[in-house]
Legacy VTK file of the C-alpha trace (Angstrom):
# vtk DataFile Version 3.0
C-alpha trace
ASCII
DATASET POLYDATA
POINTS 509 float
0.000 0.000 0.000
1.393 3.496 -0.934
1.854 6.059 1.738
0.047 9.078 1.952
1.719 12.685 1.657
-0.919 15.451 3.468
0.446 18.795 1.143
-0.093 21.383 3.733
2.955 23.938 2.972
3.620 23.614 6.912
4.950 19.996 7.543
6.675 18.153 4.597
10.233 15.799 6.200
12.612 14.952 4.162
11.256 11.152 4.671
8.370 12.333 2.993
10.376 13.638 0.222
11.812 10.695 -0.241
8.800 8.152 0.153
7.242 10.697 -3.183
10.101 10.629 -5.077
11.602 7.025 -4.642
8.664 5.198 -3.293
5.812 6.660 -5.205
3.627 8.050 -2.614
0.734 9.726 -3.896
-0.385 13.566 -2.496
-3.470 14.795 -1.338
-4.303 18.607 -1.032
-6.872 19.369 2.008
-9.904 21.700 0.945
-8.352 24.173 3.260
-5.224 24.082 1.282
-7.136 25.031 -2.062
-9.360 27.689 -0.312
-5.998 29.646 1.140
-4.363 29.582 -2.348
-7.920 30.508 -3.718
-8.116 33.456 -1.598
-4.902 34.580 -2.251
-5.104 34.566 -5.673
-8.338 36.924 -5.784
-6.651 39.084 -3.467
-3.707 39.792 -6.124
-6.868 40.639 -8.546
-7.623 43.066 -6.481
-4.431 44.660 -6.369
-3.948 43.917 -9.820
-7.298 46.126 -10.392
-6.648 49.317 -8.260
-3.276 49.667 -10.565
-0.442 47.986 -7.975
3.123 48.226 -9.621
3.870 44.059 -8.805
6.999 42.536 -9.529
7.140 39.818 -12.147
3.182 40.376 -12.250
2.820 43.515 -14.154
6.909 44.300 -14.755
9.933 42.285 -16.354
11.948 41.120 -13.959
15.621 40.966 -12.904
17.327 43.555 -15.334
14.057 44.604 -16.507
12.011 44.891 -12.985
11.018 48.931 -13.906
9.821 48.014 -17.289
5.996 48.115 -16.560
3.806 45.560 -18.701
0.077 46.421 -19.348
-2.184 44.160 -17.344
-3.416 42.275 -20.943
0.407 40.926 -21.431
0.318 39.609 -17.803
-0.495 36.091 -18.620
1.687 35.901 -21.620
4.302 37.631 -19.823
3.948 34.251 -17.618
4.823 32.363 -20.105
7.344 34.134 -21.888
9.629 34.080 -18.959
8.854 30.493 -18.377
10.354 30.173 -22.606
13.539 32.628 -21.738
14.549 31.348 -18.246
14.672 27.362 -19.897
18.223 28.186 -20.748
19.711 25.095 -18.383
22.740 22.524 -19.666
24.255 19.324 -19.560
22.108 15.871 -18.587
18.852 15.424 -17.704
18.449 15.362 -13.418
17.736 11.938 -12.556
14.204 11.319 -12.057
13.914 11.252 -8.842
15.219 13.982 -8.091
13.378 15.827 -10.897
10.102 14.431 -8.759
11.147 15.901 -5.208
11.861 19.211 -6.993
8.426 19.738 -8.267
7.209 18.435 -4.756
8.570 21.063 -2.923
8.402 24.055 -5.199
4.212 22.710 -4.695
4.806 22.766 -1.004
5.589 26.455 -1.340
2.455 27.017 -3.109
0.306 25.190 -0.862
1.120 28.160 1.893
-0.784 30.390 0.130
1.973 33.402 -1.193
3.040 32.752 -3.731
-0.479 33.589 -5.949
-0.981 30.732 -8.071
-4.592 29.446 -8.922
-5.453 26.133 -7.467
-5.291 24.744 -10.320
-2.183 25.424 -11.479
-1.643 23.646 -8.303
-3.880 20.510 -8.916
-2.223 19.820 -12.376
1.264 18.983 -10.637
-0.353 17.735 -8.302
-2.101 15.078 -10.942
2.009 14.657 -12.405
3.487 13.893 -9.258
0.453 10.906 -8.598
0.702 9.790 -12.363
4.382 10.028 -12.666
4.233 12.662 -15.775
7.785 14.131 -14.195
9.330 17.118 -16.097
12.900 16.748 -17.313
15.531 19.237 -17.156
19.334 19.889 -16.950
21.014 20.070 -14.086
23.164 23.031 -14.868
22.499 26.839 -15.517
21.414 27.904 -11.846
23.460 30.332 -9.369
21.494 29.751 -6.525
20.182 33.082 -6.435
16.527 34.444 -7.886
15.819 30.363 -7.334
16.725 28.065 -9.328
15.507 29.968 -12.228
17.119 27.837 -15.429
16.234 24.491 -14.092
12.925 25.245 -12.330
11.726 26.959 -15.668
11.931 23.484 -17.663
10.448 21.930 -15.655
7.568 24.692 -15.697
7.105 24.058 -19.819
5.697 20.362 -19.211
2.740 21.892 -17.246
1.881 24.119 -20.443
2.345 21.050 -22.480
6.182 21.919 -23.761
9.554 20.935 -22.459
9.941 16.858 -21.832
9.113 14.435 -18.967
9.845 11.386 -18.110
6.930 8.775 -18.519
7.188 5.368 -18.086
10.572 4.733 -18.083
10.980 7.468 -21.282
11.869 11.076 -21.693
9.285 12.075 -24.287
7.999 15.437 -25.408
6.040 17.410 -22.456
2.732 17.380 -24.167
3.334 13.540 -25.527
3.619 12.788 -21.743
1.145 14.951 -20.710
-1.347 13.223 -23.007
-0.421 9.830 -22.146
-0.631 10.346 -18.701
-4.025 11.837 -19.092
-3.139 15.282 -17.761
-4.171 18.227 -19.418
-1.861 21.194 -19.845
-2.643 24.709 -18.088
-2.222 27.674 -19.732
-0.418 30.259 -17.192
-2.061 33.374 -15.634
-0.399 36.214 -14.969
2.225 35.954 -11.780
2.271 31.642 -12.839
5.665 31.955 -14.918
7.621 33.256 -11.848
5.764 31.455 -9.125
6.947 28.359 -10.724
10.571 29.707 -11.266
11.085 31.418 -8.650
12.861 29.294 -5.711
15.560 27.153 -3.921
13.762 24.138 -4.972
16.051 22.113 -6.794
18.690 22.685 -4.437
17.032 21.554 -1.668
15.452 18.578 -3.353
18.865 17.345 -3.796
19.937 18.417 -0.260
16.828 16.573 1.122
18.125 13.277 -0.603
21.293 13.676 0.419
20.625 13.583 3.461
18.421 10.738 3.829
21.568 8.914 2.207
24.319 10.377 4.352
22.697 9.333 7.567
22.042 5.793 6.395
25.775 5.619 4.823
27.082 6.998 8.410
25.510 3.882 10.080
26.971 2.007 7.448
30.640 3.683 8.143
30.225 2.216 11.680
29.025 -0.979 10.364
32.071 -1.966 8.166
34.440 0.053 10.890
33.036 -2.183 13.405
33.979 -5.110 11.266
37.209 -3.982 10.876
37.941 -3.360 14.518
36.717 -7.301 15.390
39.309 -8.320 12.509
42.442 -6.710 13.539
41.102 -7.383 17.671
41.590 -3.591 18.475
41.513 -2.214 22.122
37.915 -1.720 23.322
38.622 1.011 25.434
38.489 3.662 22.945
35.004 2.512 22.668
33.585 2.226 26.058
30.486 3.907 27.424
33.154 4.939 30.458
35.667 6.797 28.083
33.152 8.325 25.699
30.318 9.795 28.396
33.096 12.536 29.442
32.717 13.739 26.459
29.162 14.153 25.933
28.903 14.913 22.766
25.481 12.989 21.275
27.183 12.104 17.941
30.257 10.819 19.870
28.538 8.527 21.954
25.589 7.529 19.545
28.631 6.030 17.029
30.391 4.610 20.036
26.785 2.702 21.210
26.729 1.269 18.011
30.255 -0.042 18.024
30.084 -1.726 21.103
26.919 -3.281 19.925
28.327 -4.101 16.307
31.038 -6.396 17.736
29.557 -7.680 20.658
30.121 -11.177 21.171
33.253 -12.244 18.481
35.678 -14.597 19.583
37.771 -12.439 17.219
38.072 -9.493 20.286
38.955 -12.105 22.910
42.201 -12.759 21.541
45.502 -11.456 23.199
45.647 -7.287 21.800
48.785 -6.883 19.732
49.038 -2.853 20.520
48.215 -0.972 23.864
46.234 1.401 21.085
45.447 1.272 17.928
45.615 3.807 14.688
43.969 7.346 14.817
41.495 5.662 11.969
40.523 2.994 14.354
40.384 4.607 17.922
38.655 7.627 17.011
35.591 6.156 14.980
33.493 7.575 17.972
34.671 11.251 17.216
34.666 10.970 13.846
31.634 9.747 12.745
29.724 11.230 16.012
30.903 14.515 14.534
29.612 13.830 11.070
26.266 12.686 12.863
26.230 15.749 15.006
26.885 18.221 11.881
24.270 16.339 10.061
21.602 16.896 12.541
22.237 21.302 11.679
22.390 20.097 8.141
18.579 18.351 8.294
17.228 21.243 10.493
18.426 23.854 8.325
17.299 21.492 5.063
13.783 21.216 6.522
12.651 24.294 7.695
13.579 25.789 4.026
11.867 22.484 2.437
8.560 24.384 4.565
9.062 28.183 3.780
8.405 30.232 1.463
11.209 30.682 -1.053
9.417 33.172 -3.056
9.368 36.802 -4.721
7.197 38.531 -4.575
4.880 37.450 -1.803
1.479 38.415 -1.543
-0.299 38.440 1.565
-3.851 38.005 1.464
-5.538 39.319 4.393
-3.368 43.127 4.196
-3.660 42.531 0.085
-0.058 43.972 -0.224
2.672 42.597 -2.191
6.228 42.275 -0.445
9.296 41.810 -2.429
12.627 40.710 -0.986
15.441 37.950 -1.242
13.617 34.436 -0.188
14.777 32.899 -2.519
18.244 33.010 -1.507
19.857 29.424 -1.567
22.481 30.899 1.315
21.451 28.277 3.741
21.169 25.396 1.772
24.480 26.233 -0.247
26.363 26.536 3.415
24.779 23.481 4.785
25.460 21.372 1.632
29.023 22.449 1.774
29.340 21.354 5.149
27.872 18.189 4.175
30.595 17.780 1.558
32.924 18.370 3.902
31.871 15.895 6.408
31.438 12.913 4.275
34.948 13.641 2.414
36.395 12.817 5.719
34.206 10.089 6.647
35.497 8.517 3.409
38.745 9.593 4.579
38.481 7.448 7.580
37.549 4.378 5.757
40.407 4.487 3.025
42.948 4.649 6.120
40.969 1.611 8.104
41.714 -0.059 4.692
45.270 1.137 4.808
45.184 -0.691 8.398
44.169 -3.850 6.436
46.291 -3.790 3.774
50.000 -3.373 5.291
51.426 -5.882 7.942
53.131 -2.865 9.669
49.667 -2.038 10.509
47.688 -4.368 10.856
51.152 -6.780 12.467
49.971 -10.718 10.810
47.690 -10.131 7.590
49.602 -10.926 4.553
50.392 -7.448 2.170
47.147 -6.979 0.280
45.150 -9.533 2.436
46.580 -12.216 -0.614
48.634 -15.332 0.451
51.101 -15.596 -3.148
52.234 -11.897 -2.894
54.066 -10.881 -6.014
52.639 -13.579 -8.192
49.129 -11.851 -7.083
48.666 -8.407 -6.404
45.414 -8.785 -4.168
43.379 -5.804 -3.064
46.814 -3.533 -3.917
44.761 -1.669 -6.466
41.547 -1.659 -4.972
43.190 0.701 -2.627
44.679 2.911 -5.270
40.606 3.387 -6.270
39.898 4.493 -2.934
42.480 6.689 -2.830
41.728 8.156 -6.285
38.314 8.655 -4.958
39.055 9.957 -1.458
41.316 12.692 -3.301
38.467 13.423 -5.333
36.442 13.854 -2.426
38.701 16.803 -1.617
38.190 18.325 -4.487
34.895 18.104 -4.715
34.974 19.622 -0.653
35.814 22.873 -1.796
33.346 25.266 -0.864
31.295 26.327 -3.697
28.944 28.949 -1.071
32.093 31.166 -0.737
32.221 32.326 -4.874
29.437 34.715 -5.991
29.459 36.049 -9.696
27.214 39.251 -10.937
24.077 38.369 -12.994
21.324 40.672 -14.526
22.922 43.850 -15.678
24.109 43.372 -11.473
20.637 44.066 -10.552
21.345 40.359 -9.089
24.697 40.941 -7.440
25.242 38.647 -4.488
24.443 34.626 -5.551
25.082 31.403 -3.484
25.576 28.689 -5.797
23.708 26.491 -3.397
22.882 24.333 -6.133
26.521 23.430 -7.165
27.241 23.108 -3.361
24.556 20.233 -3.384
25.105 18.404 -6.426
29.091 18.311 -4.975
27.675 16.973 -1.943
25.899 14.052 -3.850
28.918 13.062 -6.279
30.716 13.033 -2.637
28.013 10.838 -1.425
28.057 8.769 -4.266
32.280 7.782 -4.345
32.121 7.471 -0.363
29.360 4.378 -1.002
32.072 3.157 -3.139
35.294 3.840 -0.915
32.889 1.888 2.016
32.048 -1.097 -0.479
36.047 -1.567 -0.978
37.146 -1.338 2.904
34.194 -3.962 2.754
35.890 -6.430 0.857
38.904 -5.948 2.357
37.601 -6.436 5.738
36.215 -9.859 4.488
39.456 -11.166 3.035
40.998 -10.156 6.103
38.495 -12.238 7.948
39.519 -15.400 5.864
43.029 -15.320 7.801
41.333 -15.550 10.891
39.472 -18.784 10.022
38.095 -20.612 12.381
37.775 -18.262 14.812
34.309 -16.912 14.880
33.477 -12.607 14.432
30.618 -10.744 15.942
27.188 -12.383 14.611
26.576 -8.775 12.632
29.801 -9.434 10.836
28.893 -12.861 10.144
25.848 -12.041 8.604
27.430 -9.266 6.580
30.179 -11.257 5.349
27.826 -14.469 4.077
25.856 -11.819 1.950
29.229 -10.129 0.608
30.699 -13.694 -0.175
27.064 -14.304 -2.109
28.654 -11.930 -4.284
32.157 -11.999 -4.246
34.093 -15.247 -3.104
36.884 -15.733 -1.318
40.853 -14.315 -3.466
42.429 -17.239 -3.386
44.585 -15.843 -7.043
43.917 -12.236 -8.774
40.869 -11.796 -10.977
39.376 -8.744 -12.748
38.088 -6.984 -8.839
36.184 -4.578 -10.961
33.388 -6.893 -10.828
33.292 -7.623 -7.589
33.758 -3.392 -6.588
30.542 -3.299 -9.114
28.528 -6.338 -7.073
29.506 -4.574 -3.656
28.727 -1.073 -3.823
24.835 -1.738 -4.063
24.899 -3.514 -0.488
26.258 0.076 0.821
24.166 2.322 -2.101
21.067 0.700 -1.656
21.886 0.235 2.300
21.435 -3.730 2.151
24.480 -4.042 5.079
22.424 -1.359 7.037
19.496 -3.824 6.474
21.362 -6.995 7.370
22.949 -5.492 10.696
19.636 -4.232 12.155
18.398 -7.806 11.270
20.570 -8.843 13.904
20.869 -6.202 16.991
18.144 -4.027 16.234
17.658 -0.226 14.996
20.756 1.454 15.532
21.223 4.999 17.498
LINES 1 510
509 0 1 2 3 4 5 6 7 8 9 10 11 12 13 14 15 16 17 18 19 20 21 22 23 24 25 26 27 28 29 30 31 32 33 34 35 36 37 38 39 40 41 42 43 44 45 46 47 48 49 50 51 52 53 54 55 56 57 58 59 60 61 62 63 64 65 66 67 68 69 70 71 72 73 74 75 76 77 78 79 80 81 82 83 84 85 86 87 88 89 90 91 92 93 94 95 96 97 98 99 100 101 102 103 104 105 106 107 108 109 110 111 112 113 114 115 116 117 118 119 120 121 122 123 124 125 126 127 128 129 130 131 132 133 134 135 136 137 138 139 140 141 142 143 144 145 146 147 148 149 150 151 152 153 154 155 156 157 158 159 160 161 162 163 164 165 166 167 168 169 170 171 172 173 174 175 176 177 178 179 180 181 182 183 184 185 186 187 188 189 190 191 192 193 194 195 196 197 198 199 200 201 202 203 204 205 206 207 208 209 210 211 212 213 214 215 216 217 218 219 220 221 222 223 224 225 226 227 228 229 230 231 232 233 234 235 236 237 238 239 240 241 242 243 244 245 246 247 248 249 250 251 252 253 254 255 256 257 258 259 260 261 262 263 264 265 266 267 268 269 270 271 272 273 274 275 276 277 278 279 280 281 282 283 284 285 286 287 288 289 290 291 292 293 294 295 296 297 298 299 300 301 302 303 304 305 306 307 308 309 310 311 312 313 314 315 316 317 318 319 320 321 322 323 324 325 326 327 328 329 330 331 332 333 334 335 336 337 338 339 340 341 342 343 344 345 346 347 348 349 350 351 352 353 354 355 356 357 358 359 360 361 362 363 364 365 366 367 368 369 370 371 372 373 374 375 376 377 378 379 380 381 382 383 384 385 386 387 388 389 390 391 392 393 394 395 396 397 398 399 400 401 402 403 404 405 406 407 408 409 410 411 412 413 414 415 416 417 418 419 420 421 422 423 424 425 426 427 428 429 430 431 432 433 434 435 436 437 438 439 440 441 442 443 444 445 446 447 448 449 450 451 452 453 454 455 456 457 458 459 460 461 462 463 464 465 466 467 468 469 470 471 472 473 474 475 476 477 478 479 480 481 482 483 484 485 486 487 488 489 490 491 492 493 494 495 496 497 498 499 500 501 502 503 504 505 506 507 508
């Protein structure tokens, strides 16, 4: 049974965004929803009637915000912009997030400012439930007036232009339109920028991101857990004694977890070979605590703009006035994403150096070189390792803060942008090669696991290990280990180990 999304403007979490997007939850819009918007939108013809100067209503905009346009353009106006602003490049945005884009920049309607007619409303509505989802690129937008390039294709599907995907297809807007048994609305005055007009994208992406950097956290602590069991590290560093004086929630959340993760292995009651162990290994409770801790700003700061209004103009109903300002301003979301970037660089970080700990006998003191008994003749995970470490570099790269550049648009009527939008698709690739830097310390951790034979590791990292050796056996001799990166990085991506551990010892903190 599909879940139900209530569209009030006031509530939407970003487990809502993802149950539309990737789940296929359908929206309903209360009566009271459709009344506000209703009422709002005859209050702008009233203001529209005793001769208000509106911006974007009744005037260009940007560069051309003092060039008044008579009230019979209005509605073409609308959708001229909507033609002009479509100026985005590069691929298509994936789908899904294409979907949770249009669901927010609807949430922002459904508050009742942004004067829109219900049923401009009511047709995306109708997409988002029948899957008619507009395409459109994924570059062109600053962060700053909205989104404007990228939310403006995705405006030409609901006049019947642009594309969408449809069934699995990107076919022309009014193709998909048809198809899905939608019919196109033609745009009222104020509709073009309304729909334009927003931080939308950037948080739709941020709002995924999210959801996937919490779950790949968990699964940080997962695989570092395993990893601690195989090379029988000193427990201390991971006690509720050492980590409670510093009470840091993160901190001792990640440390909870440990302790739990490699509870009962015959591996950790085996004589310790250091009095402490690596930086990489010892501080797993600091680390990823931190990245947990930052994360929780990150999805407070993501969530209260996924319920405001990103907008200009506003129009307030009950004063009838029309406000103009700067919501639209990706600032918060560009910061936050950055941060996010940051975070999970290091996190990946972390796991390429746990690897490291794997990998070298200096480290890790009795694990052949490479975790491969015929060194020289076979190479083992050697390369594997130079993949994480192209990645992890790449990560760093990608880290740089894109919030801290700004670049002069409009004849510098639009001076100050925030490039929020690059900030969060950085964040994502980041995501994205960290699932993959995980996946290898994963199958290193394994192969480690095979020199400790018959010896028995925490029931979690049992259970792990059967459903990574489903998938990838045993190196007994080198073989392409492409193929078995490609079968791994799923169980992190589509958080299968996540799934398996809780299986075992419940939800974790």
């Amino acid at each position: 049974m599909k879940k139900l999304i209530i569209m009030t403007g006031y509530d939407l979490t970003i487990e809502d965004v993802v149950a539309v997007a990737r789940e296929n939850a359908t929206i309903i819009v209360p009566k009271k929803v459709l009344q506000r918007i209703r009422d709002n939108w005859n209050a702008i013809a009233e203001m529209l009637e005793r001769g208000d100067v509106m911006y974007g209503l009744n005037t260009g905009i940007g560069g051309f915000g003092n060039v008044k346009i008579s009230k019979d353009k209005a509605g073409e106006l609308s959708t001229r912009m909507l033609r002009a602003h479509s100026s985005g490049y590069g691929n298509y945005v994936d789908e899904q997030t294409a979907k949770a884009t249009l669901l927010m920049r609807l949430n922002v309607f459904a508050k009742g400012y942004s004067g829109v007619r219900p049923e401009l409303l009511m047709t995306c509505i109708e997409m988002l439930n029948k899957n008619v989802i507009p395409a459109f690129y994924e570059k062109g937008s600053v962060g700053t007036s909205g989104d404007l390039a990228p939310l403006s294709q995705m405006g030409l599907v609901v006049i019947g232009e642009g594309n969408a995907y449809y069934k699995g297809k990107i076919l022309p807007g009014a193709e998909a339109m048809k198809q899905g048994g939608i019919k196109p609305v033609p745009l009222a005055y104020r509709e073009g920028l309304a729909i334009m007009n927003g931080s939308q994208f950037m948080t739709a992406i941020a709002a995924c991101n999210i959801y996937d950097a919490i779950r790949l956290i968990k699964q940080m602590e997962i695989v570092s857990a395993m990893t601690i069991d195989v090379l029988n590290c000193v427990e201390s560093a991971y006690s509720r004694q050492y980590n409670e004086v510093r009470p840091f929630k993160g901190q001792n959340a990640t440390a909870s977890n440990l302790r739990k993760l490699y509870a009962n292995s015959d591996l950790m009651k085996q004589p310790k070979k250091n009095v402490q162990n690596a930086y990489s290994l010892r501080s797993v409770p600091q680390v990823a605590g931190a990245n947990r801790d930052a994360l929780d700003y990150i999805r407070t700061i993501t969530e209260i703009e996924m319920n405001a209004v990103a907008d200009n103009p506003l129009f307030f109903t009950k004063e009838k006035v029309c406000r103009t300002g700067a919501n639209f301003h990706g600032a918060p979301i560009g910061y936050s994403q950055d941060l996010l970037g940051i975070i999970i660089t290091d996190l990946g970080s972390m796991a390429e150096r746990q690897t490291n700990n794997l990998m070298d006998p200096a480290c890790s003191k009795d694990l052949p070189a490479f975790l491969v008994q015929s060194a020289g003749l076979d190479s083992g995970l050697m390369i594997s390792q130079y993949t994480q470490a192209a990645l992890v570099s790449e990560n760093k790269i990608l880290a740089s803060p894109a919030s801290v550049d700004s670049i002069p648009v409009s004849g510098n009527q639009e001076d100050h942008v925030s490039f929020g939008t690059i900030a969060a698709r950085k964040a994502r690739e980041i995501i994205r090669n960290t699932e993959a830097v995980i996946a290898i310390q994963l199958l290193a951790v394994c192969q480690a696991y095979e020199f400790r034979k018959p010896l028995k590791p925490s029931p979690v990292f049992q259970a792990v290990y059967t459903m990574v050796r489903s998938l990838s056996p045993a190196i007994t001799e080198d073989r392409a280990f492409y193929k078995d990166i490609e079968q791994v990085v799923p169980l992190i991506r589509q958080y299968r180990v996540l799934a398996e551990a809780e299986k075992i010892i419940g939800t974790l903190l």
